[in-house]
MARBA-3410 file (N, C-alpha, C, O; in Angstrom, 1 decimal):
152
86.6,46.6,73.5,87.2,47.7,72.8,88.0,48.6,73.7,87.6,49.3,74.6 ~ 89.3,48.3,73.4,90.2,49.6,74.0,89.6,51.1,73.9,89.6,51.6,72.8 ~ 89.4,51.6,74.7,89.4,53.3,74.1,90.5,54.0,74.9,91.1,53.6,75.9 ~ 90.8,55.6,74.1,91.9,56.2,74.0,91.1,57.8,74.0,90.1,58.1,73.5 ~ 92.0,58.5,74.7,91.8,59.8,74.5,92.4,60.5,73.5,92.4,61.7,73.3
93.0,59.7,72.7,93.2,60.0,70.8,92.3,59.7,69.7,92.5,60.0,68.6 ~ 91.0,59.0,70.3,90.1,58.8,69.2,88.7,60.0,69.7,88.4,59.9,70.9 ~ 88.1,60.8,68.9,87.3,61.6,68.8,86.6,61.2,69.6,86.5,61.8,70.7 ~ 85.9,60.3,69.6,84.3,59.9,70.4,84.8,59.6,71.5,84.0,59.8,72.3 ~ 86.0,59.2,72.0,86.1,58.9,73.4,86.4,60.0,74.4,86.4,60.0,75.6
86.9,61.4,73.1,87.9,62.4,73.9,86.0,62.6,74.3,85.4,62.7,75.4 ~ 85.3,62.6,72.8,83.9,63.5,73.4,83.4,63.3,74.5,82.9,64.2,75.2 ~ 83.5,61.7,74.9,82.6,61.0,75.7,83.3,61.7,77.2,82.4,62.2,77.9 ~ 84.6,61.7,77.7,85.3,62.5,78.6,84.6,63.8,78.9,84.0,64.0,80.0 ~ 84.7,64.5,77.9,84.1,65.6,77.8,82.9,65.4,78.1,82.9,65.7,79.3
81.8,65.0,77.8,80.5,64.5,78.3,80.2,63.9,79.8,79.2,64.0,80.5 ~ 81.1,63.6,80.0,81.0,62.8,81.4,81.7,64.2,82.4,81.3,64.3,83.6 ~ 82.4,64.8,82.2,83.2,66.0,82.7,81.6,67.3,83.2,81.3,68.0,84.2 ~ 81.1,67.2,82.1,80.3,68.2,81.7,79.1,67.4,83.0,78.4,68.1,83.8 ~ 79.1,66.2,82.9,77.9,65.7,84.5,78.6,65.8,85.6,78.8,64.6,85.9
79.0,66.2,86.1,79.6,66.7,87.3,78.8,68.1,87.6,78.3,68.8,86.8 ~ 79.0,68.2,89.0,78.1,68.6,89.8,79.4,69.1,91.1,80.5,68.5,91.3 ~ 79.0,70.3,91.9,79.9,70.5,92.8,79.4,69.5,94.1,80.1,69.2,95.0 ~ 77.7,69.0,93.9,77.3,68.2,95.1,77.8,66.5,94.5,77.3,65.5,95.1 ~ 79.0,66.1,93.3,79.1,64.9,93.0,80.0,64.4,94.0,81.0,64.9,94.3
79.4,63.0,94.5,79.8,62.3,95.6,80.4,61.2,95.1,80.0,60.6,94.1 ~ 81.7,60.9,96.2,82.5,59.7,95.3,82.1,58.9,95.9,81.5,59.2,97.0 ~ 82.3,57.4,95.6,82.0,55.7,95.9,83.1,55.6,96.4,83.0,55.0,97.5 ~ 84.6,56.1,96.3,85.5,55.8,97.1,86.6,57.2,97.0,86.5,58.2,96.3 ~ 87.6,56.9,98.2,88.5,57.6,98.2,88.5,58.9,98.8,87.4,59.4,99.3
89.7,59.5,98.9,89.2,60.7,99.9,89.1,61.9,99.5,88.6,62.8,100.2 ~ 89.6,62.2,98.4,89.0,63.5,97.2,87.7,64.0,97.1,86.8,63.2,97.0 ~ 87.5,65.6,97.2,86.0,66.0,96.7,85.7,65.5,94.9,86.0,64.5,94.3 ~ 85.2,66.3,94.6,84.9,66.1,93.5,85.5,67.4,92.7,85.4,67.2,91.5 ~ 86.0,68.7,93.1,86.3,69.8,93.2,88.6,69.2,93.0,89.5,69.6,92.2
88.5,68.4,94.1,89.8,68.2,94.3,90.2,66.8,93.1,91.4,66.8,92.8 ~ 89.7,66.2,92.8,89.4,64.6,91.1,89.8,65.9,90.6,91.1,66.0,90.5 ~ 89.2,66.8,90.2,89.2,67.9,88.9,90.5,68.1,88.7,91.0,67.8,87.5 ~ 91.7,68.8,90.0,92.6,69.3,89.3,93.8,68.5,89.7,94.9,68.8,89.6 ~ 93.2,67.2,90.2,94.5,65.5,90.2,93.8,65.4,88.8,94.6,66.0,88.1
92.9,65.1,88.1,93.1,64.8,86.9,94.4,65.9,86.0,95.5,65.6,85.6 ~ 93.5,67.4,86.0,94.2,68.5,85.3,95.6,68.2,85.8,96.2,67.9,84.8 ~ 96.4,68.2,86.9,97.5,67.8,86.9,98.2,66.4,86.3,99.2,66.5,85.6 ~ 97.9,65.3,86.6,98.1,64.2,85.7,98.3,64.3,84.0,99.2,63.8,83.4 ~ 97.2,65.0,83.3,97.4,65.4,82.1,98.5,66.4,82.2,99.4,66.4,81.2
98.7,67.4,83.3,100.2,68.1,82.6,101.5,67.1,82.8,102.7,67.6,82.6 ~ 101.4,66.4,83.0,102.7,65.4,82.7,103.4,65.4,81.0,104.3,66.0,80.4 ~ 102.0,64.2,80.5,102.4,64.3,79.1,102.8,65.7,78.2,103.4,65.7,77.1 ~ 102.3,67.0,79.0,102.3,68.4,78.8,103.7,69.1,79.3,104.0,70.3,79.3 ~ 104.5,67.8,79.9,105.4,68.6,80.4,105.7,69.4,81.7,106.7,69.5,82.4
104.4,70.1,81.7,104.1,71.3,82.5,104.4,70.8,84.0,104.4,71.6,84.9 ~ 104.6,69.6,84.2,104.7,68.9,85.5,105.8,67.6,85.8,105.5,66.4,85.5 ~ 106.6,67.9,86.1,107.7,66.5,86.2,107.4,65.8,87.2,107.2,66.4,88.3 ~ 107.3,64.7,87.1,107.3,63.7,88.3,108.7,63.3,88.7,109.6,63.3,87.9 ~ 108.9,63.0,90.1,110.3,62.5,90.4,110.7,61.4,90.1,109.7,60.8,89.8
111.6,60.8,90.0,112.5,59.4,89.6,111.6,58.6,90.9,111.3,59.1,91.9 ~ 111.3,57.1,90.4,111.0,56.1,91.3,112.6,55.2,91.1,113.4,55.1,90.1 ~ 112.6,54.7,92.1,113.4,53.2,92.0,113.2,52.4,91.1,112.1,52.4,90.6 ~ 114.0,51.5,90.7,114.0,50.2,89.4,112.9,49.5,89.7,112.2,49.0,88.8 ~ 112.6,49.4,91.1,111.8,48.2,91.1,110.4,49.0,91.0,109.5,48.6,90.2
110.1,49.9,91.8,108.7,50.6,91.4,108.5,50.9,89.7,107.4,50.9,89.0 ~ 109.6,51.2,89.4,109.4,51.8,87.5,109.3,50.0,87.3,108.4,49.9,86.5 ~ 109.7,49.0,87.4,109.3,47.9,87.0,108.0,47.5,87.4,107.4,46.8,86.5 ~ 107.4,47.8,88.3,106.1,47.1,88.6,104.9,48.1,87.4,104.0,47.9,86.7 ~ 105.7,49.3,87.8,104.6,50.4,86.6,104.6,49.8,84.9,103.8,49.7,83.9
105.8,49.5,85.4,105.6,49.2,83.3,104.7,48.0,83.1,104.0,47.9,82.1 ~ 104.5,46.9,84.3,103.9,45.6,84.4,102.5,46.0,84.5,101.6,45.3,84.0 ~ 102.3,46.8,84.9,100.8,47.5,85.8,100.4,48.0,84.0,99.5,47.5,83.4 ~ 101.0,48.8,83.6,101.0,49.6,82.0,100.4,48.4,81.2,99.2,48.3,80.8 ~ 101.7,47.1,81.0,101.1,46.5,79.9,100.4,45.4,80.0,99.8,44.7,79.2
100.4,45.2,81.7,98.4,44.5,81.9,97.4,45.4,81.7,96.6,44.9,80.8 ~ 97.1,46.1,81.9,96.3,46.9,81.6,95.7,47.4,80.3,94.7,48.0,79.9 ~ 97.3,46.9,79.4,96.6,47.0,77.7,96.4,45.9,77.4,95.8,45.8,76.3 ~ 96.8,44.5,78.1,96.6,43.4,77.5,95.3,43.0,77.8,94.6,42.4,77.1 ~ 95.0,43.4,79.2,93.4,42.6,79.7,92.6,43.9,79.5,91.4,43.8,79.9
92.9,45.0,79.2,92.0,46.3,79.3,91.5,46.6,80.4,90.5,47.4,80.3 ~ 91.9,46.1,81.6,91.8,46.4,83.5,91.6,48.3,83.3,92.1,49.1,82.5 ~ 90.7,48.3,84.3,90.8,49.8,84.7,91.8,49.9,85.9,92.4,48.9,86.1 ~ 91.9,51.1,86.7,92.4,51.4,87.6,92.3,50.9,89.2,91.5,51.5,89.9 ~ 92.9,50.1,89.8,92.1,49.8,91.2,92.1,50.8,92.1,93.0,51.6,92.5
90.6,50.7,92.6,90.6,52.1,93.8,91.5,52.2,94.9,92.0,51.2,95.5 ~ 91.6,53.2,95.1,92.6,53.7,96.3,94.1,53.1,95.8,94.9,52.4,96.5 ~ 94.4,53.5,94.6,95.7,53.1,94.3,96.6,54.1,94.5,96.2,55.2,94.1 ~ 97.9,54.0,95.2,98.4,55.2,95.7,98.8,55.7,94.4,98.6,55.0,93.4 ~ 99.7,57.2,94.3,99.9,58.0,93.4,101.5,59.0,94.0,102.1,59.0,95.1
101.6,59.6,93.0,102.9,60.7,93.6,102.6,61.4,94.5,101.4,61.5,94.3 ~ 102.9,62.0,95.3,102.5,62.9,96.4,102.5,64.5,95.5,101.8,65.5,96.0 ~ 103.0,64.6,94.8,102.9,65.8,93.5,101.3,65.9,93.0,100.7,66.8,92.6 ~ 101.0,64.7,93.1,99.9,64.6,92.4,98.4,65.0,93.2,97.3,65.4,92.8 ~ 99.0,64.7,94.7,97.8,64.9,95.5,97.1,66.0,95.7,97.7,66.9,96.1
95.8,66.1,95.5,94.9,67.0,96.1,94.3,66.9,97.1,93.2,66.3,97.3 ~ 94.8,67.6,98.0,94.3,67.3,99.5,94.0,68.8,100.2,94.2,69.0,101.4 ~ 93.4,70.0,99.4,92.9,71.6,100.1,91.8,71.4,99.6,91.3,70.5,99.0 ~ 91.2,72.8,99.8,90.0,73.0,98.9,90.2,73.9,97.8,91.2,74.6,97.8 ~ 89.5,73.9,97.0,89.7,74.5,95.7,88.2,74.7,95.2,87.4,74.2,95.9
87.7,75.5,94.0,86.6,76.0,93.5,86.2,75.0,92.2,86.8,74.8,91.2 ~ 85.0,74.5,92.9,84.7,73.4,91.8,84.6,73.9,90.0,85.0,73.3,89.1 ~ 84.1,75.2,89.9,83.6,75.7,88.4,85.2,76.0,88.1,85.7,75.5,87.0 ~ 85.9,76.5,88.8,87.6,76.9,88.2,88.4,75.6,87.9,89.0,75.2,86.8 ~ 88.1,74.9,89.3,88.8,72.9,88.5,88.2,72.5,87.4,89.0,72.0,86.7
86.6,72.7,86.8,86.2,72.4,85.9,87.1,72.9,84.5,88.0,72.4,83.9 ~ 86.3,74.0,84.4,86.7,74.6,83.3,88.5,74.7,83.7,88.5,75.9,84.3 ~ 89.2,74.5,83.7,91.0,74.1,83.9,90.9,72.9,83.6,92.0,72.5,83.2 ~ 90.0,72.0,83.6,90.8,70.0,83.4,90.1,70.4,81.7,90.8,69.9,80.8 ~ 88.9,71.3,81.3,88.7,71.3,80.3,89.3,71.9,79.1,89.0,71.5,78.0
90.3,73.0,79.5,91.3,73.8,78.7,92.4,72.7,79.1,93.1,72.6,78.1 ~ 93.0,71.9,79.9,94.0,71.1,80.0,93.8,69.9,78.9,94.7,69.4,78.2 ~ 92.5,69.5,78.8,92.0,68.6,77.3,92.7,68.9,76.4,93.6,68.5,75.8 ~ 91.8,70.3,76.2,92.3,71.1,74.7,94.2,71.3,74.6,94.8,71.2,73.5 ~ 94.7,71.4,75.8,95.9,71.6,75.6,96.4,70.4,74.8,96.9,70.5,73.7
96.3,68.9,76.0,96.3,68.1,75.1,96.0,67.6,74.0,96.8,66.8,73.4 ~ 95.2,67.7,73.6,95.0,67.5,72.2,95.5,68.0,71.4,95.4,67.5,70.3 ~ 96.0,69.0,71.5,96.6,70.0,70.6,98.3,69.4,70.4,98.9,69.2,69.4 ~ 98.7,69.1,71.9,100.1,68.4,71.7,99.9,67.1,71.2,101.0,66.5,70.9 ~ 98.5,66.4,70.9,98.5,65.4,70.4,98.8,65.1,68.8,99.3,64.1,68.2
98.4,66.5,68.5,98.1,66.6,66.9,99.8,67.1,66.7,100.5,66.6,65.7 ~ 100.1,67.8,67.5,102.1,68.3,67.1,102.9,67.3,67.5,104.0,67.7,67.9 ~ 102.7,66.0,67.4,102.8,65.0,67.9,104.2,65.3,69.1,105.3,64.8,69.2 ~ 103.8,66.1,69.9,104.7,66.2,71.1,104.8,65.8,72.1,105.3,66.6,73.0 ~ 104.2,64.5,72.5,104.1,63.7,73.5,105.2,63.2,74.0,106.1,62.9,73.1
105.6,63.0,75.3,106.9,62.4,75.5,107.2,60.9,75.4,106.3,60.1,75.6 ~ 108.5,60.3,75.0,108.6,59.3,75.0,108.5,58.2,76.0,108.1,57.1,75.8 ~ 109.1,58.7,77.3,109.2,58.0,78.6,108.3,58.6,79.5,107.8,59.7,79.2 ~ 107.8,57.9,81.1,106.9,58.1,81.8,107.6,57.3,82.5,108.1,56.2,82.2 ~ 107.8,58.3,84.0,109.1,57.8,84.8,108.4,56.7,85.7,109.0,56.0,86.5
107.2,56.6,85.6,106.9,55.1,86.4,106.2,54.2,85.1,106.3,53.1,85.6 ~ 105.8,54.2,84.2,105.5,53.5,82.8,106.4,53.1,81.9,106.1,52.4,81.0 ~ 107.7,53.7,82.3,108.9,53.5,81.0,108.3,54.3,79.8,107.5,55.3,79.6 ~ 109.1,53.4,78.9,108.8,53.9,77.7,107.3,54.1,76.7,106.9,53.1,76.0 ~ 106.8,55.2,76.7,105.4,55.3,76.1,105.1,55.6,74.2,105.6,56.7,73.9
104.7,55.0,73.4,104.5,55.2,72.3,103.4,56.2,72.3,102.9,56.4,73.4 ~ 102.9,56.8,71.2,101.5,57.8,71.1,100.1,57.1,71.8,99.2,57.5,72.6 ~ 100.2,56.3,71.5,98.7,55.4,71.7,99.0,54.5,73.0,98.3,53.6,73.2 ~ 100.1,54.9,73.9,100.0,54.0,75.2,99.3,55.4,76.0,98.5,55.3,76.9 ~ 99.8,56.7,75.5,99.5,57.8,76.2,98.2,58.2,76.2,97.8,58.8,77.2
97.4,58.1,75.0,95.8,57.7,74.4,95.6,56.6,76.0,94.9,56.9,76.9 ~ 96.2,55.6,75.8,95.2,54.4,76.3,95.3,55.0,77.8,94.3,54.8,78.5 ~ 96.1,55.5,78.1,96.6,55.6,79.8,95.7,56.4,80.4,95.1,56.3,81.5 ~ 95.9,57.6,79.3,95.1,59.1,79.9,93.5,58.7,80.0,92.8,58.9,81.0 ~ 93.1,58.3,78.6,91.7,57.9,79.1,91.0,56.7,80.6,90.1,56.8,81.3
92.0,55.8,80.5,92.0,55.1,81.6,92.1,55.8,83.1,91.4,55.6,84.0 ~ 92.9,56.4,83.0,92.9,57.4,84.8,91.3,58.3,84.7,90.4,58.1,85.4 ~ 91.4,59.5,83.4,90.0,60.2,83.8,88.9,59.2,83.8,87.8,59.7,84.0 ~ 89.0,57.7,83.5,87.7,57.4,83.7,87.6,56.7,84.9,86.6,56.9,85.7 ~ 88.5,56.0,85.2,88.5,56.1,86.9,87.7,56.7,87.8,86.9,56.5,88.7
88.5,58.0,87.3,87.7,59.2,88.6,86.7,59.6,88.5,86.1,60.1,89.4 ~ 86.2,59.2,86.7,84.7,59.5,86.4,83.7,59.0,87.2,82.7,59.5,87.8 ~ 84.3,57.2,87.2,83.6,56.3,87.6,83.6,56.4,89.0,82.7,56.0,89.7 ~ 84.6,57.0,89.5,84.3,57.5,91.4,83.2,58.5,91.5,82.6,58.5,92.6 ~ 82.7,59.4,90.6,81.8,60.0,90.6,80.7,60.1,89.8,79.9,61.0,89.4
80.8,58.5,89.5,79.2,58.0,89.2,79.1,58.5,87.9,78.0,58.3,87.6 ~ 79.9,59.1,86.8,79.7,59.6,85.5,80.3,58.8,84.4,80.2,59.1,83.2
END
């Protein structure tokens, strides 16, 4: 079963797994705290929010993303570890684990709320073109990644 951060029980299950985190949660890989996951997720969700532009990639990187996109809906692949990302996107200071929390958790709500005004964007400058439910399948796919880096 595909899940999506557009269907209720999956947003909950996020939320559930958000909520087991711990400022002592230790990752299986990568070089992020668990403090610093919190607001690379919170930022990643302000994309679809707008609130964050990513820069133009080249033809050929925006071609591998779209290939990476729709394997990932065809075989339902999670994320591979240590997969690079935008440098926009990086969390690499320290930051306050309870404030990253509660911010990726009002960044949910934001989302969902643009879910429901159906104001999601069309394009994703390394994904191409995204329908409602590629943005569902995507978003839950990244937070569970990082979940699964911290064992939740």
């Amino acid at each position: 079963m595909k899940k999506s951060l557009h269907n209720p029980v999956h947003f909950d299950e996020i939320l559930d797994r958000i909520n087991q985190l711990s400022e002592n949660s230790s990752g299986k890989w990568g070089k992020m705290d668990v403090c610093q996951m919190l607001r690379h997720c919170s930022f990643v969700l302000q994309v679809p929010l707008k609130k964050i532009e990513l820069p133009s990639v080249n033809p050929l990187f925006s071609a591998i993303g779209i290939i990476a996109r729709i394997e990932m809906q065809i075989f339902n692949n999670g994320i591979p570890k240590n997969m690079p990302t935008f440098r926009k996107l990086i969390i690499n200071f320290e930051c306050d684990f309870y404030e990253e929390k509660e911010n990726l958790l009002k960044i949910l709500d934001e989302y969902r709320m643009c879910l429901k005004n159906s104001n999601l964007p069309h394009r994703h400058v390394l994904f191409g073109r995204m329908k409602k439910k590629d943005w569902g399948f995507m978003e839950y796919k990244h937070l569970d990644h990082h979940l699964k880096q911290f064992n939740v």
